[in-house]
N, C-alpha and C positions, 0 to 999 in steps of 0.2 A: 320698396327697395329690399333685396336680399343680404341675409343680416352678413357679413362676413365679420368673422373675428382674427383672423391674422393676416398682416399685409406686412410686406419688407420694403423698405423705403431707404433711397441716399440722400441725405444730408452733407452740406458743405457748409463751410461756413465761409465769410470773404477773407482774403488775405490785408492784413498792411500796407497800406502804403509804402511807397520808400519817402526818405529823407532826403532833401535834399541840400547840394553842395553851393550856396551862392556867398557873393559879395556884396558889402553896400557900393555902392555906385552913384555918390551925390558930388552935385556941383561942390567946390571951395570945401569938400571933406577928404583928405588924401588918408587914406589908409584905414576904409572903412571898416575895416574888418570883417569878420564871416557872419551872414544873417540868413543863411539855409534856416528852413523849419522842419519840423517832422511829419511823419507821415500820419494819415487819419488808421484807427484801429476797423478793420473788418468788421462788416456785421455780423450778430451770431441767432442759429437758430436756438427756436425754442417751440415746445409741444406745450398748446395750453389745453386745457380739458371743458368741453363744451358739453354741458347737459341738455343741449336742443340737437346733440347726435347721438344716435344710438348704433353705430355700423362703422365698421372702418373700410366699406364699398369704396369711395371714394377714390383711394389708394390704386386700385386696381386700374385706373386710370393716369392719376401725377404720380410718380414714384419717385423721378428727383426735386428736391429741393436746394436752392442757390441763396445763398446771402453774397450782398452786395460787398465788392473790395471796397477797400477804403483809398484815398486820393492820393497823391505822392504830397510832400511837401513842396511850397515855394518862396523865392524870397521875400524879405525883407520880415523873417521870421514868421510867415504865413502855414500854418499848421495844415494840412487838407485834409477834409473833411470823412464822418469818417462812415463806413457803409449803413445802411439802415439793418435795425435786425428782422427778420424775418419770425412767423408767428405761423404755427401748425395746429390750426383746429383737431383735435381728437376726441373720442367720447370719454366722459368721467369712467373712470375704472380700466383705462388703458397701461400696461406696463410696457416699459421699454429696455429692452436688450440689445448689448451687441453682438450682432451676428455671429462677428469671426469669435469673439471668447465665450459668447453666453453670459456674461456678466452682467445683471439688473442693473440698470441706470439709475430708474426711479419708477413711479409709481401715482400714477395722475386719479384721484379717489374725489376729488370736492371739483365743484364748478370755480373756474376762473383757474387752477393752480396751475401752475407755471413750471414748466422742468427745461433746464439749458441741457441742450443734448451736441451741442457743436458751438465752442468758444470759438469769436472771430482771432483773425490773426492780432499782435501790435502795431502797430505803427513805426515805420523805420527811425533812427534817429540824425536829425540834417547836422550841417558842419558846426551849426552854432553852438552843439551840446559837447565838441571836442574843442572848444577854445580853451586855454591856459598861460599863465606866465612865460611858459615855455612855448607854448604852441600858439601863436599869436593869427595866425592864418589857415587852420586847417582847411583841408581838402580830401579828407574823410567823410563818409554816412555811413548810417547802413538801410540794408533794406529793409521790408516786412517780413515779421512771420506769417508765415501760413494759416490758413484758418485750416480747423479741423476738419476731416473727411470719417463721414462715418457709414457703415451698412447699419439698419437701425430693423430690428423684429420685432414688431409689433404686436401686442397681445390684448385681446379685452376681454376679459370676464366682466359678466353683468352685475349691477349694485342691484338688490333685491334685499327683502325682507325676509320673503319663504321663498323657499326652492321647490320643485316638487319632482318626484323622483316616483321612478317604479318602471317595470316592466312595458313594452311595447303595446298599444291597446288596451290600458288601462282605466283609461278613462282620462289622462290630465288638459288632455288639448281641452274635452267637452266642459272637464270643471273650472279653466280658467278663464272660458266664453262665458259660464254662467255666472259669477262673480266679480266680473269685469267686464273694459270696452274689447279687450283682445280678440282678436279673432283668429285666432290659428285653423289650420286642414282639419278637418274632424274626417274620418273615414273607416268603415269598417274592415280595414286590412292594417296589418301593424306598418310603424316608421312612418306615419303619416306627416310627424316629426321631423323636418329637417334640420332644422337652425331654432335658437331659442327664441320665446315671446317674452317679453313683459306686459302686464296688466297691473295698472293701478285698481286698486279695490278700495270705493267710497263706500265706508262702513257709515259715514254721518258727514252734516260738516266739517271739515278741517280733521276730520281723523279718516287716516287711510292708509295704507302702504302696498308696496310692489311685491307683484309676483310672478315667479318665472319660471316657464315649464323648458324644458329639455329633452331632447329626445329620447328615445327610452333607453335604457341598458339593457342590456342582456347580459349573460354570465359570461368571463373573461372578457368584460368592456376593460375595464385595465389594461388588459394588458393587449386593446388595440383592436376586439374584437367590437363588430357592430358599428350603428354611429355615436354612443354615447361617448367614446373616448374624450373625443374632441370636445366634449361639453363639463364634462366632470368640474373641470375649473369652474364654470360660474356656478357652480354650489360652494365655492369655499368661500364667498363673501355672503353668502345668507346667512340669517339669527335663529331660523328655525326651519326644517325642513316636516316638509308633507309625505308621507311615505303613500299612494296610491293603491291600492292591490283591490283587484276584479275580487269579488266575490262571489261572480257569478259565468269563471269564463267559458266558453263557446265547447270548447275540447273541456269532453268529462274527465280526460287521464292525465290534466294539469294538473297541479299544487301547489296552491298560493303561497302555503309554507315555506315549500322549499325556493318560491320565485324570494319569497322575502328575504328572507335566510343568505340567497344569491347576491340581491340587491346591498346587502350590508357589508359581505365579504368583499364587494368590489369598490365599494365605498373606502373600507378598512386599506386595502389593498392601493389604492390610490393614493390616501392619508388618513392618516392615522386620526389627525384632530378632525376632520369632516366625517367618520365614524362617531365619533363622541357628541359631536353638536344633539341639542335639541331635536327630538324626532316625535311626531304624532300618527298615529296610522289612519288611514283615513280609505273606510271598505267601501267601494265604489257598487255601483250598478245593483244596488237591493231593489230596483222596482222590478227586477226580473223575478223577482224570489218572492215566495209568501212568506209572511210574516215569520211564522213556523218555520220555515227552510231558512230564513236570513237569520234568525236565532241560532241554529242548529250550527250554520255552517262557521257564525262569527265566532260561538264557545268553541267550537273545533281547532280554529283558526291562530286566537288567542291562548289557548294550551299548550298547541306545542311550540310557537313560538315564547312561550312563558313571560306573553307582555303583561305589562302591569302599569305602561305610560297610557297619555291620552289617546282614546278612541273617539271614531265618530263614524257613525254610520249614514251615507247617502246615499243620496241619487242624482249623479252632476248633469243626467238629459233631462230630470223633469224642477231639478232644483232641491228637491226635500233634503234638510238637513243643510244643507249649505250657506243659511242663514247665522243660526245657532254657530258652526264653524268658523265662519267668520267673521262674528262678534267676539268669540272665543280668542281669535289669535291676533284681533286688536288687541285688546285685553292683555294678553301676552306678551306680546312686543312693546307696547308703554312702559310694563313692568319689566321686560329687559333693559329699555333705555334706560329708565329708572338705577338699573342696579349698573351699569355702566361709570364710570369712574369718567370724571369730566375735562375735555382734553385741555 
């Protein structure tokens, strides 16, 4: 299935019931008085977050959503019943907006959690709740309120561990085949990237975490250029990003530098706190280069960029190094959770 991350959906929710206006009406009882009951309350949606979907595809198909009205009332104080609520599968990590203002609703990040995005209406109230000293027979109700009607925008950035980032034919489709079940387009022509993967990465038993490529940036993604735009977000929920860079690419009159150099400004440019996150660089494609030339070109590399964070040198088509890598950024992320403050 094709991953789609934003779908616009209506939500309604059910109206009220009305109340209702009755009398008792019993043999040998004169002057029953008033035994209307009230109306059932509307049912209301809700968006639950389901970690066995990863695509908001589905959407592109049902767009509206109906919760059921609630019953009128009837006599002999008989309340009617009141609509079912309706329940909206979405993936973990879906936000929700209202259209017309833009306003976050909420924010679906765990399996199972629940967000009410459309209260149902109340329930009218029948004659029996205007009875008094004075008003001994009313013939008043009222009706239901309205359930809410909402345009709802739907957003999913992806929950991942590491993100992995870098310029277009890079290498990250090849390196996250190698390290995982994922199988993204691997191709030698760039963008072969369309929509993001995840890949769990079984470091051992029971120790593992997700990783998620994206399609590549290029300079001015920011600000709408290329296909990265549209992806940038699912890096704001990663612990550690993968900086990718060819160190061997195809055109002698590249530079990696300044691709690097690019890729952060657009980061920065985007936000400011996904510039700051954790970053490892990680020089891709050294089985093209001799030993001699992958030395040469990595001190070059690391100069002027004036890194001094973690380096790792691979090769994500034949595997070398991607072992060590990703023992490494287990390792890591334990000890971020670790240092994470407990909710």
């Amino acid at each position: 299935m094709k991953f789609v991350d934003e779908a616009k959906i209506n939500v309604v929710a059910g109206d009220g019931g009305a109340g209702c206006v009755s009398f008792r009406r019993e043999k040998y009882i004169p002057r029953g008085g008033p035994d209307g009951g009230d109306g059932g309350n509307g049912g209301c949606v809700w968006l639950v977050a389901d970690e066995g979907i990863n695509t908001l595809a589905d959407f592109r198909v049902q767009r509206r959503f109906r919760a059921p009205n609630g019953q009128p009332g009837a006599g002999k104080n008989r309340t009617g019943a009141g609509g079912d609520d309706i329940e909206i599968p979405v993936p973990a990590g879906t936000r929700a907006y209202a259209d017309d203002t833009g306003e976050l609703i909420g924010d679906l990040t765990t399996h199972e959690q629940r967000l009410l995005v459309a209260a149902g209406g109340e329930g009218g109230r029948g004659n029996t709740r205007f009875k008094s000293s004075v008003n001994r027979a009313p013939r008043q109700s009222t009706p239901g309120t309205p359930g809410e009607r909402r345009v709802l925008r739907l957003e999913l950035s992806v929950l991942a561990d590491v993100g992995l980032l870098g310029m277009p034919n890079a290498g990250k489709s090849t390196l996250i085949r190698a390290v995982s079940a994922a199988r993204p387009k691997v191709a030698d022509y760039p963008f072969t990237t369309l929509h993001p993967h995840l890949g769990v990465v079984a470091v051992e038993a029971h120790r593992s975490f997700v990783m998620a490529d994206i399609p590549g940036l290029i300079e001015g993604a920011a600000a709408g250029a290329g296909l990265g735009i549209r992806f940038l977000k699912h890096l704001a929920r990663t612990r550690l990003l993968l900086h990718v860079i060819d160190l061997a690419p195809v055109d002698d009159a590249a530079d990696p530098a300044a691709d690097a150099r690019a890729i952060v400004a657009e980061l920065a440019e985007f936000d400011a706190a996904l510039a700051e996150r954790e970053r490892w660089l990680v020089l891709n494609k050294c089985d093209l280069l001799t030993l001699e030339a992958a030395d040469t070109r990595a001190a070059a590399l690391l100069s002027q960029l004036d890194w001094h964070g973690p380096t790792y040198r691979i090769s994500a088509a034949t595997g070398a190094g991607t072992r060590e890598l990703v023992a490494d950024l287990m390792r890591r992320l334990e000890a971020i959770a670790d240092e994470e403050p407990a909710a």
